[in-house]
C-alpha distance (Angstrom), angle and dihedral (degrees) to the residues before:
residue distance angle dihedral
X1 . . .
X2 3.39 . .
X3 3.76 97.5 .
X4 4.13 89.3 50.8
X5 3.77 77.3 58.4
X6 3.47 97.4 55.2
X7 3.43 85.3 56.0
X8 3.29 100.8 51.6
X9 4.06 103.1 42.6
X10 3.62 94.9 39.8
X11 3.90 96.6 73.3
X12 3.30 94.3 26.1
X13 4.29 89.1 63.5
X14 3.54 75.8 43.3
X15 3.87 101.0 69.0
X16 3.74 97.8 29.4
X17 4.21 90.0 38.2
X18 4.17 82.9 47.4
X19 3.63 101.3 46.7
X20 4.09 90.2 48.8
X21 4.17 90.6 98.5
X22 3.89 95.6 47.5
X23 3.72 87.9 47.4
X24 3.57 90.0 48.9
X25 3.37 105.5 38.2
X26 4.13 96.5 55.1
X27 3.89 84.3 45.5
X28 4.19 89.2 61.4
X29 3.88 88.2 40.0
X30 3.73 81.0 54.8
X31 4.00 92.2 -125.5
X32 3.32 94.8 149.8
X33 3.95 96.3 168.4
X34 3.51 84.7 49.3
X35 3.88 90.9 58.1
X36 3.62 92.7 43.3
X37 3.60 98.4 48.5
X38 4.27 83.2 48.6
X39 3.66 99.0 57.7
X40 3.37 90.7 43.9
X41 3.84 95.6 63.2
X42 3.78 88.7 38.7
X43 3.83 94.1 52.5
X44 3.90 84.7 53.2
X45 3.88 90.7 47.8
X46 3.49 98.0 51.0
X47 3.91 93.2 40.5
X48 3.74 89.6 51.3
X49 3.75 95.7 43.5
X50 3.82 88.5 53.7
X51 3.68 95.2 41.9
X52 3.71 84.8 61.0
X53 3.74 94.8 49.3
X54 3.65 83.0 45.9
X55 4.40 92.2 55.1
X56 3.72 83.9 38.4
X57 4.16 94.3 60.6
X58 3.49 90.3 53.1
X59 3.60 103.9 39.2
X60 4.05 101.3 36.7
X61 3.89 106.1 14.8
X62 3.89 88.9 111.4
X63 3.86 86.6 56.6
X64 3.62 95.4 48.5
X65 4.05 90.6 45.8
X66 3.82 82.9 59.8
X67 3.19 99.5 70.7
X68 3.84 95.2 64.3
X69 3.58 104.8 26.7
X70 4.45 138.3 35.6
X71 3.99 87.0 -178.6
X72 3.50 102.8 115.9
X73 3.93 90.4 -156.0
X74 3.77 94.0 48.7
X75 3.92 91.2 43.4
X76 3.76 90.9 54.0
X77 3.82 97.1 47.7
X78 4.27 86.0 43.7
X79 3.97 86.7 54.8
X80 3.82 93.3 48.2
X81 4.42 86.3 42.2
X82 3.94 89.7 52.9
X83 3.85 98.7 49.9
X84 3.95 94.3 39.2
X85 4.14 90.7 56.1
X86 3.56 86.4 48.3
X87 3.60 107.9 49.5
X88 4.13 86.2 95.3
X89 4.14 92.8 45.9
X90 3.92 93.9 107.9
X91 3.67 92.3 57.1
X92 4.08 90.6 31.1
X93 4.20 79.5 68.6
X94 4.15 94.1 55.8
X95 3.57 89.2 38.0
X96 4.10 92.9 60.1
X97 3.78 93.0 39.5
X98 3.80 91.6 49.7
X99 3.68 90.1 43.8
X100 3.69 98.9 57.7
X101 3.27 92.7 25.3
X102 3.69 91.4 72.4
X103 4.03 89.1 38.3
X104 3.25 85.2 60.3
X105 3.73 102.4 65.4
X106 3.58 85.6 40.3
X107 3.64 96.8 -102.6
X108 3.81 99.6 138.7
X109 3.73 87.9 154.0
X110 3.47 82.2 76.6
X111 3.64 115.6 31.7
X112 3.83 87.4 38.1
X113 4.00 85.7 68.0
X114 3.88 93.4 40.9
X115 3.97 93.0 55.1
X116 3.82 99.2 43.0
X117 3.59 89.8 48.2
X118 4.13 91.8 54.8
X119 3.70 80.8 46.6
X120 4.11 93.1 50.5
X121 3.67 87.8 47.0
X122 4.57 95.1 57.0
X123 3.92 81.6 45.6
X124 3.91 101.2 48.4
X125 4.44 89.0 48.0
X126 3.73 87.3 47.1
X127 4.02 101.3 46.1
X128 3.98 115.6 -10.2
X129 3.86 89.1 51.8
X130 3.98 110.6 50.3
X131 4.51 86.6 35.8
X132 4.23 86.5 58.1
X133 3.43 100.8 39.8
X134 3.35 119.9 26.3
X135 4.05 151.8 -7.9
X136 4.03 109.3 -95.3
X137 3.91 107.6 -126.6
X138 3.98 77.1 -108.6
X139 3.64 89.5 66.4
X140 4.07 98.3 33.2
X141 4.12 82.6 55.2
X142 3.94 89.9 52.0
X143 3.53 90.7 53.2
X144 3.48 94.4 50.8
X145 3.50 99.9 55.3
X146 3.80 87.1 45.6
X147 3.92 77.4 64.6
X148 3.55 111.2 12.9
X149 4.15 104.8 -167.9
X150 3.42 120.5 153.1
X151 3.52 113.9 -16.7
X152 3.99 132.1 -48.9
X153 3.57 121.6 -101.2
X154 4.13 125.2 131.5
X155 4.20 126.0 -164.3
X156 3.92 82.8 -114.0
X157 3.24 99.0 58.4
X158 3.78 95.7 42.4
X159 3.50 84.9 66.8
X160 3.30 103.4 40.3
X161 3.87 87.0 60.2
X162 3.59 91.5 48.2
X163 3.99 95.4 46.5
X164 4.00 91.6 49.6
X165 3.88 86.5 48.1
X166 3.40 89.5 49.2
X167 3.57 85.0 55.8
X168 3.93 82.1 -129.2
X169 3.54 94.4 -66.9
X170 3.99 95.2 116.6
X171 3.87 125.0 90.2
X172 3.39 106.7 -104.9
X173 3.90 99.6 -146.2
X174 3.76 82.1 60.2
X175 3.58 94.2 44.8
X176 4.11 88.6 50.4
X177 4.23 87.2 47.9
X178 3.76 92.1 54.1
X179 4.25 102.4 40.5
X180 4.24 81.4 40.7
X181 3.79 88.7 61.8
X182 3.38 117.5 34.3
X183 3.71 106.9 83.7
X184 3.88 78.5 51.3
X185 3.70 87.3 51.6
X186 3.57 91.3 54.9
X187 3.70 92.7 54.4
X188 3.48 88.0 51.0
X189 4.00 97.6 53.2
X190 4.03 81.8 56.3
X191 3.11 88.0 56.2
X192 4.05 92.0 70.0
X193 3.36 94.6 36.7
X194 3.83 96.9 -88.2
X195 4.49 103.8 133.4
X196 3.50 108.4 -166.5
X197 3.94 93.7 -177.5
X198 3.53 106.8 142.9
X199 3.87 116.1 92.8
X200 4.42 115.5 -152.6
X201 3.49 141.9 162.2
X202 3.98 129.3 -110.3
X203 3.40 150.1 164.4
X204 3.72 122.8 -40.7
X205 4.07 95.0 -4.3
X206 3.71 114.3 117.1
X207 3.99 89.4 -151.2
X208 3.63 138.7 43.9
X209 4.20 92.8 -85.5
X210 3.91 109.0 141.4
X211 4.01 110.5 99.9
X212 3.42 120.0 -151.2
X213 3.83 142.3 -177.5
X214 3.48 123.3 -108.4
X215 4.26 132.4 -145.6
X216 3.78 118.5 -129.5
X217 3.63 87.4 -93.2
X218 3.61 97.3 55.2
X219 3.70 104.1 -95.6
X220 3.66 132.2 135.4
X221 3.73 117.4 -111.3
X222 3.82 120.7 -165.9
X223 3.99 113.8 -89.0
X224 3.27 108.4 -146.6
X225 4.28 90.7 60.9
X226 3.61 90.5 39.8
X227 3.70 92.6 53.2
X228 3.82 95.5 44.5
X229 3.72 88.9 52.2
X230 3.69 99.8 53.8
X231 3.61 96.0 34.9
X232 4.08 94.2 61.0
X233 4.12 86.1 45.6
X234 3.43 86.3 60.1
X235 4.07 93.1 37.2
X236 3.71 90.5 49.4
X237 3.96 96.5 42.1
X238 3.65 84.2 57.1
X239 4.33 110.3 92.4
X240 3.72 96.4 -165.5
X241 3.93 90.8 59.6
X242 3.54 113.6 92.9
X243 3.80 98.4 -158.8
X244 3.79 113.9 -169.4
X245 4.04 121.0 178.9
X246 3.69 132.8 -175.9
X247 3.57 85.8 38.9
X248 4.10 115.2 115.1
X249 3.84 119.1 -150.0
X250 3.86 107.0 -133.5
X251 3.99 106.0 170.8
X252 3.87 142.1 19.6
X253 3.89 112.6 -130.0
X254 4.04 109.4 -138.7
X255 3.64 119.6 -173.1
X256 4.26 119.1 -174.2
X257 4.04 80.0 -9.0
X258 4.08 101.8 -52.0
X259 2.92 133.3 115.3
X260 4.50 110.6 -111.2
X261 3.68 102.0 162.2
X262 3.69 150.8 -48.5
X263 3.59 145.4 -86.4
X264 4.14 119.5 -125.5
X265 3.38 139.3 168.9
X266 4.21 136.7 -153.4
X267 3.77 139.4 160.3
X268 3.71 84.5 -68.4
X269 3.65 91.6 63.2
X270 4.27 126.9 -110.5
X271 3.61 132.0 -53.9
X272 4.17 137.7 143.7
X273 3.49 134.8 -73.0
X274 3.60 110.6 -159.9
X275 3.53 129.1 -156.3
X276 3.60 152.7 158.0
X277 3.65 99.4 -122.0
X278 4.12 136.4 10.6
X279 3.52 133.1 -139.0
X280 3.68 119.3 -173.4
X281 4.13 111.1 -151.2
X282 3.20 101.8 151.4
X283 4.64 109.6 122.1
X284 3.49 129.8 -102.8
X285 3.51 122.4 -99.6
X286 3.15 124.8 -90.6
X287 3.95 100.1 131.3
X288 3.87 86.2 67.4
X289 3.85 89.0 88.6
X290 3.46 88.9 171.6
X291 4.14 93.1 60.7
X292 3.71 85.1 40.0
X293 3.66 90.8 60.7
X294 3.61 99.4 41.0
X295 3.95 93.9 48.8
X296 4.13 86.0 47.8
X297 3.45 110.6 10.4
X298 3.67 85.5 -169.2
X299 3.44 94.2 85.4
X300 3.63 97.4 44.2
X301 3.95 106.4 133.8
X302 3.73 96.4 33.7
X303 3.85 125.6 113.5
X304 3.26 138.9 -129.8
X305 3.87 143.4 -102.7
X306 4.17 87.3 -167.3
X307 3.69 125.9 107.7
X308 3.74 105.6 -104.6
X309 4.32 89.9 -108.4
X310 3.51 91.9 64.9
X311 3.63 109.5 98.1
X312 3.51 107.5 116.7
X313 3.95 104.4 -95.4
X314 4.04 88.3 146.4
X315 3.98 89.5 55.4
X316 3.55 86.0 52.0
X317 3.60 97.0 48.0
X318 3.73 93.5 48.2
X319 3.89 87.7 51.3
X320 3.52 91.9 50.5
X321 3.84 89.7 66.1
X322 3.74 93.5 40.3
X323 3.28 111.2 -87.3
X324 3.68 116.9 144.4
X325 3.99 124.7 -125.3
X326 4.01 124.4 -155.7
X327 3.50 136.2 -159.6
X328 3.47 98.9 7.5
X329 3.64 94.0 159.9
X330 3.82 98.1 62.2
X331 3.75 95.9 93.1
X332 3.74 112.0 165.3
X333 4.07 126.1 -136.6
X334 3.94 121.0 -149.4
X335 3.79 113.2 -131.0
X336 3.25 94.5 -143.7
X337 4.14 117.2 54.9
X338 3.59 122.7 126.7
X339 3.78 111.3 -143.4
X340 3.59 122.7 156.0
X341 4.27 94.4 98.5
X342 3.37 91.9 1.2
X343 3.64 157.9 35.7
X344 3.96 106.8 -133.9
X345 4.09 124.7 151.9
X346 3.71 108.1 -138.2
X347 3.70 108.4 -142.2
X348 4.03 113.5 -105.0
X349 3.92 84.5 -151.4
X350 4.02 92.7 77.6
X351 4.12 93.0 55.1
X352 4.01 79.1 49.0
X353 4.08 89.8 54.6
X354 3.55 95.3 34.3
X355 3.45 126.8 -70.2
X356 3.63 120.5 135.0
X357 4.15 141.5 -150.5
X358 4.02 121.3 -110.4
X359 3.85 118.2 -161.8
X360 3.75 106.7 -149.4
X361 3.58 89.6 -105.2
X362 4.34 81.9 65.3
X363 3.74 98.6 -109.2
X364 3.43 141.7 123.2
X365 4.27 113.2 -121.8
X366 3.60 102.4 161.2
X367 4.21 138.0 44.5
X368 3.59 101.2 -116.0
X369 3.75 105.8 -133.5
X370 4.15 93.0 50.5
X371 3.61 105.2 127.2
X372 3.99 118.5 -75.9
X373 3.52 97.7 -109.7
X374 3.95 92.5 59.2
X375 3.83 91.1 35.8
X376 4.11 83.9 57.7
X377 3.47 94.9 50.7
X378 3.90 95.6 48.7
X379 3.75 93.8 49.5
X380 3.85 87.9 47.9
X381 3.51 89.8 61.7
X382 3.71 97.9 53.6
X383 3.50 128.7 110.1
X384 3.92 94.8 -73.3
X385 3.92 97.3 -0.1
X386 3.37 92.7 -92.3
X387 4.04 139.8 90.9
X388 4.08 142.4 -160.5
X389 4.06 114.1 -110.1
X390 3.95 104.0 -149.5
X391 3.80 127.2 -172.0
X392 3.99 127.1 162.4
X393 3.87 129.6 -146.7
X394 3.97 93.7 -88.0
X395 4.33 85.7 60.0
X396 3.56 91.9 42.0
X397 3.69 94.0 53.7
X398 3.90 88.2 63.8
X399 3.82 107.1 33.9
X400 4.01 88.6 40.4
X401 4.26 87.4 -153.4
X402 4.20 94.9 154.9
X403 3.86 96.8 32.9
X404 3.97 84.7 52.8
X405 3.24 97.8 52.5
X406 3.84 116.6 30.6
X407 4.05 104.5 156.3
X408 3.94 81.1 52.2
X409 3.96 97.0 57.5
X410 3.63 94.7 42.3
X411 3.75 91.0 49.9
X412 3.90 92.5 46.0
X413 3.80 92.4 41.9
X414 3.63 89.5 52.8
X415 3.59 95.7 44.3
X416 4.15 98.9 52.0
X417 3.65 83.7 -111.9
X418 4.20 96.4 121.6
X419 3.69 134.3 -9.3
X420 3.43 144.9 -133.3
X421 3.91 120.6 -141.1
X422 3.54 144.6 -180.0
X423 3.65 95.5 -157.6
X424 4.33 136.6 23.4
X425 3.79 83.0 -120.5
X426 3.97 89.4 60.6
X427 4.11 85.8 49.1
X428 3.86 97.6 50.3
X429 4.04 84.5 47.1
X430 4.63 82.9 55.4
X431 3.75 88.8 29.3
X432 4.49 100.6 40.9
X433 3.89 78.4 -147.0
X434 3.68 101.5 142.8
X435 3.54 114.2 -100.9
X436 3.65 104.2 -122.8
X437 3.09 95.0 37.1
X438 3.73 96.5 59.4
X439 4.00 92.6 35.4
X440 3.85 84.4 51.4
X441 4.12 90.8 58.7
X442 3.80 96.8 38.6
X443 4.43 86.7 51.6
X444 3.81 84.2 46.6
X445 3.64 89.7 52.5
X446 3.60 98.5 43.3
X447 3.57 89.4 55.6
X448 3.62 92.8 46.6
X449 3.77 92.6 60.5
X450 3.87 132.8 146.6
X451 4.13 127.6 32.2
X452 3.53 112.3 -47.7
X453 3.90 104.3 22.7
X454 3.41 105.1 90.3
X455 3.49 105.6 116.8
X456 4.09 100.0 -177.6
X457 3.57 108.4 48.6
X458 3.87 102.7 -4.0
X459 4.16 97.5 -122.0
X460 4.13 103.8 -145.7
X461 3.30 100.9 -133.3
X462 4.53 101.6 31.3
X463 2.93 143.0 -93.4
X464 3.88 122.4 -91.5
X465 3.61 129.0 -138.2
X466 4.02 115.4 -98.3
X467 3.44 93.7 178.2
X468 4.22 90.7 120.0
X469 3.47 132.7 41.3
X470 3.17 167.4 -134.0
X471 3.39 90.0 135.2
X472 3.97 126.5 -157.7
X473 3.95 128.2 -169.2
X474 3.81 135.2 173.5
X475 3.89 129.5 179.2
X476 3.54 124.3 -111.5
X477 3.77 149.0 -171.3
X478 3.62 135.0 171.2
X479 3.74 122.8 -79.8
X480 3.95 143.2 -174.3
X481 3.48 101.2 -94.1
X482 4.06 108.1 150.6
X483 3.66 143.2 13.5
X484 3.75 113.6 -150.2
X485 3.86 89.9 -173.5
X486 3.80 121.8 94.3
X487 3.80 149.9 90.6
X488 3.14 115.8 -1.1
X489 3.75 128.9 -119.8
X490 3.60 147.3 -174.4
X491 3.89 129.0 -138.1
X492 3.34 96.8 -79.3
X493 3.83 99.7 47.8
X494 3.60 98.4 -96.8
X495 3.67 121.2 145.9
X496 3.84 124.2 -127.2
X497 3.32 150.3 -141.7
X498 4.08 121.2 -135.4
X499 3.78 85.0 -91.5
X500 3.25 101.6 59.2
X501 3.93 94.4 -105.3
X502 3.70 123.9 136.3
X503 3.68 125.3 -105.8
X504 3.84 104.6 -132.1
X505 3.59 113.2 -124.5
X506 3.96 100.0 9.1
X507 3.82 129.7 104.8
X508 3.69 130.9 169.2
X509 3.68 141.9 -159.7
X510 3.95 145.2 -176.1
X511 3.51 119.2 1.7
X512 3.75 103.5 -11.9
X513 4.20 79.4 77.9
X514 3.96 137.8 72.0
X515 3.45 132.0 -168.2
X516 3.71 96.0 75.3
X517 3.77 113.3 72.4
X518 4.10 93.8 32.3
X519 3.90 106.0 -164.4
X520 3.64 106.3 -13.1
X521 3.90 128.9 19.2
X522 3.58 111.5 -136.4
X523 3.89 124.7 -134.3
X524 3.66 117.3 -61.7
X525 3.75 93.3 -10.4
X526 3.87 82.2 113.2
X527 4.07 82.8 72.6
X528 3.68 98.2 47.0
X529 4.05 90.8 46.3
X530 3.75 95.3 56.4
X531 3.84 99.5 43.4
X532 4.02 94.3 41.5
X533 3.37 93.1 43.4
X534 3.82 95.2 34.3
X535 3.49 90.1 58.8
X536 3.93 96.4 44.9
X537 3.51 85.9 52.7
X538 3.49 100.1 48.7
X539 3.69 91.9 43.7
X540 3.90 100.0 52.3
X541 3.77 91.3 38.7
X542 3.89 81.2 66.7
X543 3.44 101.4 41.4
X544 3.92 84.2 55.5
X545 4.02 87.6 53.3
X546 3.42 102.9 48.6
X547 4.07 87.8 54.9
């Protein structure tokens, strides 16, 4: 960041540094007009210059970072550096024109002012600012360790995990809504009967962040079924729901521009639904392969982990009464899909408790918790784009994967898809990894174990020992598993249009929105998104009704 700054300041001092002796010597000939008409055109060089630099940060920061740095991690917190010290650089450009400017016509009563005050302002964001108003996560971590209960974890740096996995790309007053509410939003899931207790690692978090359920024995169950369950209990229990399913929303109804219902359609044929206020829920896209590929025709060819109804009809309908959509092209890819016969999302939560990724050459080549959009890209460039997930009986005792999902294994052990084994030599036989090669990364591992040891690729949460078996493996390749792009919202839920104007009577939530997860959606920030924003949503659509 500092560098890009170089580059920016150095020719800007340049033209208002350079144009000091025309300034001043019109001002001692007394041409005033002259001296007007001069700072003029240099207050709209230097504005333009840095308006440039300004376009420039956003648009080719990650190809300046490049030139420094190949750490993915580094490059991505560099890119977010670069466009946060120039977010002033248009008014940095009038600043240094006005500045010597006055200096040169010897008014350093003036300019003297001017520069300490730019000067005042660096110091006050670097020290005055954080001491008034707020702990740094520096300080929050110190205090925890002063009292370590629990496990550390701050609203700050929630969000500063999410806006460097977002690669910046997020709005940070949505960012700030959704890392403010979510230990609130886990209260509230308690509330109907939904316990997230247990506390795990996952991609792209630099803590232990992901909550999970638990079985009566301890185990972790997979969230996302667990939630649906108990959620539609609690819908169904509730008489003034009118729950209807099998019935597919095709229109939004806008009268005198608000929103007042929708249209929908079943075997019985279509009719209205009217209302007094809208909320759109309904998923992204990213079963419309065809969309996919045309927004990023990088991933054209790859499947899906979606449901086949998600493909976006709600963004459409919201655009269709002028609601405006953003980053629709940031479609994320989950490292670890099996797809050859068969279309099966391997968990994230088993890389978090242990598991780790085989190239078909038997080594490790990436830290298995990095975010999934570097993950994706590493196991892309493997020897046939693809890589081996393996776990052993110790792992599987915590994350609970084949327990969890019995009619799954069976299937995928009776297709070829994974394997069960009672030794590593049995898995390089499945795998045709070599043998020592594979044994040699699994010993390496073993005696890597626990946080902090691992040597190659420095897993977050540690390494566990694979010394033992049983021994379970599956194949994997990236696949389109979430769009961060789509309607776009406000803090409280509200969608609008391209000028940032609210759409009366229409809220959205989840994955039908952008602006929150930027380029890359970390793990299980898909979970907090829907229920803080469901419930914001839900809340202020109320409000608005009882008006």
């Amino acid at each position: 960041a500092q560098s890009f700054m170089l580059v920016m300041t150095m020719p800007l001092g340049g033209i208002s540094g350079g144009t000091q002796s025309i300034l001043s010597y019109n001002y001692g000939a007394r041409q005033f007009d002259r001296v007007r008409a001069a700072q003029k055109k240099i207050l709209a060089l230097c504005m333009g210059f840095t308006a440039i630099m300004f376009a420039l940060a956003r648009v080719a920061g990650p190809l300046f970072v490049r030139l420094f740095t190949q750490d993915d991690e580094v490059a991505a917190l560099s890119v977010w550096a670069i466009r946060v010290c120039t977010l002033a650089a248009v008014p940095l450009g009038a600043q240094y024109e006005i500045v010597d400017g006055f200096t040169a016509l010897g008014q350093v009563k003036i300019s003297f002012p001017l520069s300490f005050f730019r000067k005042g302002v660096y110091f006050a964001a670097l020290f005055i600012l954080p001491a008034c108003f707020g702990a740094t996560v520096e300080a929050q971590f110190e205090a925890y360790k002063a009292n370590p209960t629990g496990y550390f974890d701050s609203v700050e740096l929630f969000a500063l995990d999410t806006m460097v996995g977002g690669k910046c790309l997020n709005n940070l007053d949505l960012v700030m809504t959704l890392t403010g509410n979510s230990a609130e939003a886990i209260d509230w899931l308690a509330t109907k009967d939904a316990h997230l207790t247990n506390v795990g690692s996952f991609g792209g978090a630099s803590v232990k962040r992901i909550h999970r359920a638990t079985t009566e024995d301890g185990k972790t169950t997979p969230v996302g079924a667990y939630l649906v369950k108990v959620l539609t209990a609690d819908v169904e229990a509730e008489d003034k729901i009118d729950l209807r399913t099998n019935t597919a929303a095709t229109e939004l109804v806008m009268e005198d521009g608000k929103a007042v219902g929708v249209k929908v359609k079943n075997e019985n044929g279509e009719y209205t639904i009217r209302a007094k206020a809208v909320i759109l829920a309904s998923g992204g896209f990213g079963a419309d392969l065809d969309r996919v590929a045309a927004l990023k025709p990088a991933l054209a060819g790859f499947v899906t982990t979606n449901a086949p109804t998600i493909t976006g009809d709600g963004i459409d309908m919201a655009v269709a009464v002028g609601a405006a959509t953003v980053d629709m092209d940031q479609i994320q890819i989950h490292p670890s899909v099996y797809t050859e016969t068969a279309t099966a999302l391997i968990t994230e939560g088993i890389r978090g408790d242990g598991a780790i990724l085989v190239n078909q050459e038997g080594k490790r080549f990436v830290e298995e918790l990095g975010r999934r959009d570097v993950l994706s890209e590493a196991i892309l460039d493997q020897t046939g784009g693809y890589c081996w997930v393996l776990w052993n009986d110790k792992i599987g005792a915590v994350s609970n994967t084949v327990k969890e999902h019995p009619t799954e294994y069976d299937a995928f052990t009776k297709q070829g898809i994974m394997t069960t084994c009672p030794d590593l030599k049995c898995i390089a036989d499945f795998t045709k990894i070599p043998y020592d090669s594979l044994k040699g990364t699994v010993d390496r591992v073993t005696s890597m174990a626990g946080k902090g040891n691992d040597k190659d690729f420095h897993h977050r949460a540690g390494l566990v020992d694979m010394s033992q078996g049983q021994y379970y493996v599956i194949k994997a390749v990236p696949s389109v598993h979430h769009t961060m792009g789509g309607v776009r919202i406000n803090e409280k839920a509200q969608a609008l249009t391209a000028d940032g104007k609210v759409i009366p009577g229409l809220w959205a939530a989840g994955e039908v929105t952008g602006v929150t997860h930027g380029s890359n959606r970390l793990g299980s920030n898909a979970y907090a998104d829907i229920i803080v924003f469901g419930r914001i949503a839900g809340e202020e659509a109320a409000k608005a009704v009882a008006k």
